[in-house]
C-alpha positions as a Markdown table, in Angstrom:
| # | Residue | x | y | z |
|---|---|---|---|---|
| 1 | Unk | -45.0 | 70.0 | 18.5 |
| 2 | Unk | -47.5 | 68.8 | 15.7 |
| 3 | Unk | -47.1 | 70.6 | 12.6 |
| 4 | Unk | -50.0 | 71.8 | 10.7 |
| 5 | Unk | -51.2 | 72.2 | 7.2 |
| 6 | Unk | -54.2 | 73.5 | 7.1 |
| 7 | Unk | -56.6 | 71.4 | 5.1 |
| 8 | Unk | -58.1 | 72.9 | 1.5 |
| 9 | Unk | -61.6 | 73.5 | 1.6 |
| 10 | Unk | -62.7 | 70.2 | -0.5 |
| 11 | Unk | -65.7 | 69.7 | 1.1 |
| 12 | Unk | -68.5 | 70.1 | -1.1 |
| 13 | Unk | -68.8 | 66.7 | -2.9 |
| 14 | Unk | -72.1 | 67.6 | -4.8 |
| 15 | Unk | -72.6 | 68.3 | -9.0 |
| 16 | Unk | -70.0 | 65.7 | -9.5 |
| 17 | Unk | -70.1 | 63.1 | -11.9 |
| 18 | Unk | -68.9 | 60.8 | -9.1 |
| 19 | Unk | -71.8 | 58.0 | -10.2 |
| 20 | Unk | -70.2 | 57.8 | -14.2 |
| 21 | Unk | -67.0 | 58.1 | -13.5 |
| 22 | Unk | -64.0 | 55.5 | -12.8 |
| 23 | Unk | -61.8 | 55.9 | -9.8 |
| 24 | Unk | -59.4 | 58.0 | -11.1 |
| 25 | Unk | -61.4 | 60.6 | -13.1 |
| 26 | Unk | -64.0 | 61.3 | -10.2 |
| 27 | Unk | -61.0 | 62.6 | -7.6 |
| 28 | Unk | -59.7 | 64.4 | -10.7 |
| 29 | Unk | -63.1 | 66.0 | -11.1 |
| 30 | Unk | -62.8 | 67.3 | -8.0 |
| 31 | Unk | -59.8 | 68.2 | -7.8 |
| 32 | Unk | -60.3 | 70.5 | -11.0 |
| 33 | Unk | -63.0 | 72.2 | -9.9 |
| 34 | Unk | -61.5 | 73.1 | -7.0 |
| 35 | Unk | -58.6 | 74.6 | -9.2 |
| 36 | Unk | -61.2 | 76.7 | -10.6 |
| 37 | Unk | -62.1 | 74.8 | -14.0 |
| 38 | Unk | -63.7 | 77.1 | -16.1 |
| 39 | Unk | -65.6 | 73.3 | -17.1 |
| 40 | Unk | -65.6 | 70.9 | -14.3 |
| 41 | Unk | -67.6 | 68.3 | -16.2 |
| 42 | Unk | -67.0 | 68.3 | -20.1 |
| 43 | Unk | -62.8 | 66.9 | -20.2 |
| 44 | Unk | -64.2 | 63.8 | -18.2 |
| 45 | Unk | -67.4 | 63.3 | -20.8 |
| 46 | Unk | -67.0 | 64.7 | -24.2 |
| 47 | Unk | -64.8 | 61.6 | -25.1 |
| 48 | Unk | -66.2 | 58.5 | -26.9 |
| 49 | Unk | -63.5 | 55.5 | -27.9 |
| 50 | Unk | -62.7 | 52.6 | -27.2 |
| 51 | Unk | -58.7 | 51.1 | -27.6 |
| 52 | Unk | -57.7 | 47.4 | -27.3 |
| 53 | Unk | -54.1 | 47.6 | -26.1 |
| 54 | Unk | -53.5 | 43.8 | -25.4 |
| 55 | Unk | -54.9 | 44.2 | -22.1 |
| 56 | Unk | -57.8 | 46.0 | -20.2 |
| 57 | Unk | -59.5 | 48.1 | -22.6 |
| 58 | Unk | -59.6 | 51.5 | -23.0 |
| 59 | Unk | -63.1 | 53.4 | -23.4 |
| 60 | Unk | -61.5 | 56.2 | -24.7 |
| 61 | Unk | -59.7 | 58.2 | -27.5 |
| 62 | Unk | -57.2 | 60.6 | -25.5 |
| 63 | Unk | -55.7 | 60.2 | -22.0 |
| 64 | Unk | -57.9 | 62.1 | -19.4 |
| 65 | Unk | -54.2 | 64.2 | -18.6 |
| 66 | Unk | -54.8 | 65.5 | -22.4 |
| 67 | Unk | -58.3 | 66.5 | -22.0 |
| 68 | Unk | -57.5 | 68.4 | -19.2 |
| 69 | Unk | -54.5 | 70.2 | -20.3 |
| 70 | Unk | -56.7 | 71.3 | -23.4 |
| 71 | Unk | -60.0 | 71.7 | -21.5 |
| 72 | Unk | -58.9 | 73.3 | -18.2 |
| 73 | Unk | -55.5 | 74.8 | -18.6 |
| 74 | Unk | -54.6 | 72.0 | -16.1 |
| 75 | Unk | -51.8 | 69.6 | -15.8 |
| 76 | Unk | -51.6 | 66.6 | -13.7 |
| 77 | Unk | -48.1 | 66.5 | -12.8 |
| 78 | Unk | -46.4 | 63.2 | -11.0 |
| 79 | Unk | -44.6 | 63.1 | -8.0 |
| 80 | Unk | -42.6 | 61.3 | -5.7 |
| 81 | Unk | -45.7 | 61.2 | -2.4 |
| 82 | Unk | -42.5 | 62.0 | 0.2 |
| 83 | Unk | -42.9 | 66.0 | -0.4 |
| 84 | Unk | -46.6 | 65.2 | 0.0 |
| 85 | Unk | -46.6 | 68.0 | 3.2 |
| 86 | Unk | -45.0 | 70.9 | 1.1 |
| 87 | Unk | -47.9 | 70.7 | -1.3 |
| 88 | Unk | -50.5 | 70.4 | 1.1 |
| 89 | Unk | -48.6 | 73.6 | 2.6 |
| 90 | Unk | -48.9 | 75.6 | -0.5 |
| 91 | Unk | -53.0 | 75.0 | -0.9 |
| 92 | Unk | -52.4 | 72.2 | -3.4 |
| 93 | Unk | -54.6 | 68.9 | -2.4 |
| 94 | Unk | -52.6 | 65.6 | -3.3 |
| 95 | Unk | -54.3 | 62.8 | -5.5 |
| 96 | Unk | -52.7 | 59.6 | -3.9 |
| 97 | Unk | -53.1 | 56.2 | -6.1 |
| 98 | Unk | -52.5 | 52.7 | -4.0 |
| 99 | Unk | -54.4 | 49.5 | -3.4 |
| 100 | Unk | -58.0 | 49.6 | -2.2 |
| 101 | Unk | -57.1 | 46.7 | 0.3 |
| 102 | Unk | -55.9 | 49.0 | 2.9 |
| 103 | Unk | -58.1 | 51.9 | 2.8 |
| 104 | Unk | -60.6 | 52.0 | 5.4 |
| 105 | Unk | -63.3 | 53.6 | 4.4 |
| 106 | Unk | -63.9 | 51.6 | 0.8 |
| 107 | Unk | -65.8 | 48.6 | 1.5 |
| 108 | Unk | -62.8 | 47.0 | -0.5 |
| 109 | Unk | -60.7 | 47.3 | 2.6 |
| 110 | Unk | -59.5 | 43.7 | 3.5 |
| 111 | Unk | -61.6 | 42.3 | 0.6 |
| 112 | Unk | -59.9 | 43.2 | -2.9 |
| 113 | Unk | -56.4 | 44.4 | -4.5 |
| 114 | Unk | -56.9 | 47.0 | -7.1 |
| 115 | Unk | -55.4 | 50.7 | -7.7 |
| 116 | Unk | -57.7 | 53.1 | -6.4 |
| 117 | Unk | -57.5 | 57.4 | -6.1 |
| 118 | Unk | -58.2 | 59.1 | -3.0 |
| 119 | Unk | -57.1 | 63.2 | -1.9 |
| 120 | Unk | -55.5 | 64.0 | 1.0 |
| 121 | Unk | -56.6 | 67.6 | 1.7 |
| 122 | Unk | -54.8 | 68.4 | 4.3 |
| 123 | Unk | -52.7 | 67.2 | 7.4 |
| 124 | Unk | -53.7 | 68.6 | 11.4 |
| 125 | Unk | -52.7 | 67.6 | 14.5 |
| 126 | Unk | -52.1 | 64.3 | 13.7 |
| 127 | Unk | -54.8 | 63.4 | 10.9 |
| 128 | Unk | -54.6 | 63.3 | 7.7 |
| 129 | Unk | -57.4 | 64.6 | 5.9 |
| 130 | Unk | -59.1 | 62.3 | 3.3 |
| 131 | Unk | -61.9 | 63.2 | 0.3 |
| 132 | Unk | -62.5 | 60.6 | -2.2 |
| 133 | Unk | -65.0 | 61.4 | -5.0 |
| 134 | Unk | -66.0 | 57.4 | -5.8 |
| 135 | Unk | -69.2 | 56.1 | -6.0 |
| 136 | Unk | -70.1 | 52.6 | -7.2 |
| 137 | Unk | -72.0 | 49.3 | -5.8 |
| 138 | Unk | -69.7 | 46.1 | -4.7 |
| 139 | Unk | -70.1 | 43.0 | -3.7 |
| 140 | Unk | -69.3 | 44.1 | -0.2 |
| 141 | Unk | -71.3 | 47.3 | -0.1 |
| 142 | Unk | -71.4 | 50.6 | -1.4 |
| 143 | Unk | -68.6 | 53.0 | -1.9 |
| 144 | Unk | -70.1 | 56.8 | -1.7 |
| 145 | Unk | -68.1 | 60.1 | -1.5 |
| 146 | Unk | -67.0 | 60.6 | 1.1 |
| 147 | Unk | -65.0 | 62.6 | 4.1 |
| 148 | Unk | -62.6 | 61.1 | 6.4 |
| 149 | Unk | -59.5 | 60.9 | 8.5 |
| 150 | Unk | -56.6 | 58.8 | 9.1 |
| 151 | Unk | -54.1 | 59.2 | 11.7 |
| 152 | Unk | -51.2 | 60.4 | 9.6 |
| 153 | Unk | -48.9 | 57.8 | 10.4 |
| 154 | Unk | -50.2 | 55.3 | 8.6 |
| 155 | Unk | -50.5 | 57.3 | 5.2 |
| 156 | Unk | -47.0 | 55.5 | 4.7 |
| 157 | Unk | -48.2 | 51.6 | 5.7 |
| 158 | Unk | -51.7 | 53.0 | 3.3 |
| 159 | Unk | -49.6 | 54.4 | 0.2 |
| 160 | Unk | -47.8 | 51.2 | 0.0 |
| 161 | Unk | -44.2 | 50.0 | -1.4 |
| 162 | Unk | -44.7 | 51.5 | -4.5 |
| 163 | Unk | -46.8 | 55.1 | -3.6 |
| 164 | Unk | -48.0 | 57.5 | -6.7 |
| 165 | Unk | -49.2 | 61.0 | -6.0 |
| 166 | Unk | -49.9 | 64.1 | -8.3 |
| 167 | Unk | -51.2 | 67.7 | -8.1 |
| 168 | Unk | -53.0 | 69.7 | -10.7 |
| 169 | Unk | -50.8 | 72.6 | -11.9 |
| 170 | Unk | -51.6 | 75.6 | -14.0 |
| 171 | Unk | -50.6 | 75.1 | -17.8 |
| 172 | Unk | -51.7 | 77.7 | -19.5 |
| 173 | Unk | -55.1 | 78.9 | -20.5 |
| 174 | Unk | -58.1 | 76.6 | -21.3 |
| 175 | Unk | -58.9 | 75.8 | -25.5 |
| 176 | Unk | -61.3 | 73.4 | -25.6 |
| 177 | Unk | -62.1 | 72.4 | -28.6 |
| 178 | Unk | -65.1 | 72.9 | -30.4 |
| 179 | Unk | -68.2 | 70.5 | -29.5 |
| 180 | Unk | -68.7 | 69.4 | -33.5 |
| 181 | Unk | -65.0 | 69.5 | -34.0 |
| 182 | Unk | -65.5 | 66.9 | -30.3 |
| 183 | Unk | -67.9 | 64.7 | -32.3 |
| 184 | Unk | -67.1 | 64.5 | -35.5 |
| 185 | Unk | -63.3 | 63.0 | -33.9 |
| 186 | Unk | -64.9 | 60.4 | -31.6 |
| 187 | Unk | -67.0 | 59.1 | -34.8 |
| 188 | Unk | -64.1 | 58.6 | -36.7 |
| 189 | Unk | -62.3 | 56.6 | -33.8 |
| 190 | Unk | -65.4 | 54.3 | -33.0 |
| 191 | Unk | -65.8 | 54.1 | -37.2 |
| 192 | Unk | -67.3 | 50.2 | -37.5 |
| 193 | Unk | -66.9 | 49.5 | -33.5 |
| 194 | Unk | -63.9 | 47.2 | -35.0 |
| 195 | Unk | -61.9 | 47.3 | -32.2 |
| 196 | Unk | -64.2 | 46.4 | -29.8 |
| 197 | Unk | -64.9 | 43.4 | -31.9 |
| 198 | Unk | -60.7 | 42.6 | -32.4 |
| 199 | Unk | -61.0 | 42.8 | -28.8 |
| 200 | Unk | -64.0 | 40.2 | -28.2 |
| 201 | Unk | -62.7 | 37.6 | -30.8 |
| 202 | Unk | -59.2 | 38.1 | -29.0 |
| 203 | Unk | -60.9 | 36.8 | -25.6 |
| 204 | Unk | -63.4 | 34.7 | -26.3 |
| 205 | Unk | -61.4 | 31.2 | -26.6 |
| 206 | Unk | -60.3 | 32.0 | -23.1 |
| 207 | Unk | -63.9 | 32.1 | -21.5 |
| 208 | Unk | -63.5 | 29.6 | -18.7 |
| 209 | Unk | -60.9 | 31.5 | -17.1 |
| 210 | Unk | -62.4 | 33.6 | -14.4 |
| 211 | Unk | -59.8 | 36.1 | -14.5 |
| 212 | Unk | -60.9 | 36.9 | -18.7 |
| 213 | Unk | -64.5 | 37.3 | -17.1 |
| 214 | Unk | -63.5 | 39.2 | -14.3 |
| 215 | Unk | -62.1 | 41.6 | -16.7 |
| 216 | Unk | -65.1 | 41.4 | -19.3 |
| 217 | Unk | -67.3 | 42.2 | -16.6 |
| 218 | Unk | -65.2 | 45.6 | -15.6 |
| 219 | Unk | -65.0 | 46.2 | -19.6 |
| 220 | Unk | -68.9 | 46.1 | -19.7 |
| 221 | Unk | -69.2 | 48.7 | -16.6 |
| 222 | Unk | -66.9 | 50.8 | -17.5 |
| 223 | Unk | -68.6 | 50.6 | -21.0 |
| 224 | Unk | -72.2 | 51.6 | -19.5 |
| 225 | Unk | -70.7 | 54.5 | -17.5 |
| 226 | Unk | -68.7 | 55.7 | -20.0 |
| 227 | Unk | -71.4 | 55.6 | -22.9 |
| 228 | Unk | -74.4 | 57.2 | -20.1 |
| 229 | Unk | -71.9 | 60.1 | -19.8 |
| 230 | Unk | -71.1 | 60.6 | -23.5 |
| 231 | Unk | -74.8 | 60.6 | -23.6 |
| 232 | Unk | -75.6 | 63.8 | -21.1 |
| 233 | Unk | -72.2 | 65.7 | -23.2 |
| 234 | Unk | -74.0 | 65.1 | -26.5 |
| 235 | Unk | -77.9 | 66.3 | -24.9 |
| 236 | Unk | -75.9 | 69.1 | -23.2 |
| 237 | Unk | -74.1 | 70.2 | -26.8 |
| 238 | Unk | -76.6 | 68.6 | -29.4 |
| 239 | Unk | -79.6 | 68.5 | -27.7 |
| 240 | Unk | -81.6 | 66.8 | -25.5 |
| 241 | Unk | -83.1 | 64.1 | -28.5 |
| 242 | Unk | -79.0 | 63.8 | -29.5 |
| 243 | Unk | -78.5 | 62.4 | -26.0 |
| 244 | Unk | -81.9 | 60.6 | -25.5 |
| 245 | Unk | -81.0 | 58.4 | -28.7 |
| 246 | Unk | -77.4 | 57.5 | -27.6 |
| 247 | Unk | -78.6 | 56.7 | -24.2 |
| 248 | Unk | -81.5 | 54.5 | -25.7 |
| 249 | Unk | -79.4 | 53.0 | -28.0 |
| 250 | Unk | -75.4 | 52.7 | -27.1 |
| 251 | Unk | -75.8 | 53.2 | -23.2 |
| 252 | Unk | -78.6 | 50.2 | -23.2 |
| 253 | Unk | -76.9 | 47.5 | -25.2 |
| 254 | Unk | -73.8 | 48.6 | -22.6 |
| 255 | Unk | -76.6 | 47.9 | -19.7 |
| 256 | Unk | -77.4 | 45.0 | -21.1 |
| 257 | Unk | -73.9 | 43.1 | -22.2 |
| 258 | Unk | -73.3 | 44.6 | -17.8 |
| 259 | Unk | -76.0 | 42.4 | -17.2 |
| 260 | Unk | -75.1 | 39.3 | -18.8 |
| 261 | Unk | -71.0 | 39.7 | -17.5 |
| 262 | Unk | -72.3 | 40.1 | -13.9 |
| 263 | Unk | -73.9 | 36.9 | -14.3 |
| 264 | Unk | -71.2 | 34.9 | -16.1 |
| 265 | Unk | -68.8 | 36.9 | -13.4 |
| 266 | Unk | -71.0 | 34.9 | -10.7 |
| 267 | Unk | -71.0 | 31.7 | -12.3 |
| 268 | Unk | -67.5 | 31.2 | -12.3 |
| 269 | Unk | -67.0 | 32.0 | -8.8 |
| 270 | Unk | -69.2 | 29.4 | -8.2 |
| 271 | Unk | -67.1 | 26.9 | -10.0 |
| 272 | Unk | -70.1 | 26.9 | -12.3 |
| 273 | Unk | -70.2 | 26.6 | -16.7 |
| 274 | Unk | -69.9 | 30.0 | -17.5 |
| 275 | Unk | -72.2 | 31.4 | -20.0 |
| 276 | Unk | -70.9 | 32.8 | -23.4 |
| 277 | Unk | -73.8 | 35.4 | -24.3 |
| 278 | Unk | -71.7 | 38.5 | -23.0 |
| 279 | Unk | -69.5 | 37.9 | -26.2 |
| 280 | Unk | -72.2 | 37.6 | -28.5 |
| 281 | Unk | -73.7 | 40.8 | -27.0 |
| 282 | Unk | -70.6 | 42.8 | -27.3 |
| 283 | Unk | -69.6 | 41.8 | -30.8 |
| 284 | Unk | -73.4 | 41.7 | -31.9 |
| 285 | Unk | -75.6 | 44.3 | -30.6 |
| 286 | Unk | -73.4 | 46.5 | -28.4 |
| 287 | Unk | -70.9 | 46.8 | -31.7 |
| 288 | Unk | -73.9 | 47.4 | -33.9 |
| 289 | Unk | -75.1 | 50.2 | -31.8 |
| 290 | Unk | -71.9 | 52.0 | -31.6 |
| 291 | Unk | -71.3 | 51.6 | -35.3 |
| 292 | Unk | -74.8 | 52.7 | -35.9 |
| 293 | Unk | -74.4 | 55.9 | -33.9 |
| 294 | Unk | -71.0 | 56.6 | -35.6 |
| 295 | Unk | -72.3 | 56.6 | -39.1 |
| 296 | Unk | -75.1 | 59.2 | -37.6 |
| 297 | Unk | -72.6 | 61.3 | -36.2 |
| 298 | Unk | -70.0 | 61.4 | -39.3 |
| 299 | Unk | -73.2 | 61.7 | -41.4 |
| 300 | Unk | -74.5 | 64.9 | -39.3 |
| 301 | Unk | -77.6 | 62.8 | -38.6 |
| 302 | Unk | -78.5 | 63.9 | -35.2 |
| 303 | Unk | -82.0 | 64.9 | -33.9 |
């Protein structure tokens, strides 16, 4: 006899943030709205940073499980994936973390390694229920959220030798802070942008190795979607002008250094002389902006 968990109702993948968001944040989204976040969007945009840490930076100034504790009253707790079924038995969706290679619906399956998030949402008669949040462009098509199944015996061979799952759990009520208290903090951490230029003058010499562009060229969209988002929190807590000028003037040079790492990103799979602007961009105009804009926002000069 097929046991049953019957699946939770994640179905409605609109007002998401799906299109800004990384892998990880967008099925955390989700998953705290459907825990009845009083904010669904604000823990995954108010933040504005950016960390060099020796290896893939960070665009941000606290860890997405901190903004959510605060924000939501939520806490994403860690768990060996084996008791997966008594969560999904209880109501509680799982967040699943394993390599993109193997998951049939991303347009990464059989293509590219990399960590990626998905739900499962329930388990019945014999299918495993599937909701990921993700949205982006690849080189082998798009990735959109989306609903799916998989026949529950090969979440194990799909989860991998090393599986990571997590629920959100109740923590407490939500105190977010307050939206000047939220900007005045992210200024101070961006300050001259001079961690973003440690971390340019730390790479550059290694230029000809694809794997450094590989990486620049994830910095630079994670940099564009994380700077666009900042961008709606600031119009939706400063004003509409706050956010038009951070868009216009952080968010673009992002666009731009995107540009120039997507090209650089070709090149060298091409065996071909990979051009250096990228660099120049980020330590020149992209840094400038985000200085610029930090001085405006420690300064109180906002439209």
């Amino acid at each position: 006899m097929t046991t049953v968990h019957d699946p939770v109702d994640l179905d409605n993948l609109d007002d998401l943030d799906s299109d800004q968001l990384d892998c990880l944040d967008d099925n955390l989204q989700l998953l705290a709205r459907h825990a009845g976040a009083p904010d669904q969007h604000g823990p995954f945009t108010r933040d504005w940073g950016f960390q060099d840490l020796g290896g893939a930076p960070v665009f941000a100034r606290e860890p997405v499980e901190d903004r959510l504790r605060r924000d939501a009253g939520l806490a994403v707790t860690w768990h060996d994936p084996a008791p997966l079924t008594q969560h999904l038995a209880r109501g509680r969706p799982v967040l699943c973390i394993a390599d993109a290679y193997a998951m049939p619906w991303l347009p990464y399956a059989g293509h590219a390694h990399m960590d990626h998030s998905f739900i499962v949402a329930g388990i019945d008669a014999g299918l495993a229920r599937i909701v990921d949040a993700y949205h982006n462009d690849t080189a082998w098509g798009p990735a959109r959220p989306t609903r799916t199944t998989v026949p529950a015996a090969d979440l194990t061979d799909l989860l991998g030798a090393a599986p990571r799952a997590a629920t959100l759990e109740p923590a407490g009520p939500p105190a977010p802070p307050p939206p000047g208290d939220t900007l005045r903090a992210n200024a101070a951490h961006i300050a001259d942008a001079g961690a973003l230029r440690g971390y340019v003058e730390r790479i550059r010499g290694r230029a000809d190795d694809p794997d450094v562009i590989a990486e620049v060229a994830l910095a630079c969209w994670l940099g564009v979607r994380s700077r666009t988002r900042y961008a709606a929190w600031l119009a939706a807590h400063h004003g509409a002008d706050a956010g038009g000028r951070f868009a216009d003037q952080v968010a673009a040079a992002w666009r731009r250094a995107s540009e120039q790492a997507y090209i650089a990103q070709l090149r060298a799979g091409r065996g071909r002389r990979v051009p250096t602007g990228v660099f120049d961009t980020l330590a020149g105009p992209v840094a400038d902006a985000e200085a610029t804009a930090a001085t405006a926002h420690r300064q109180g000069d906002l439209p």
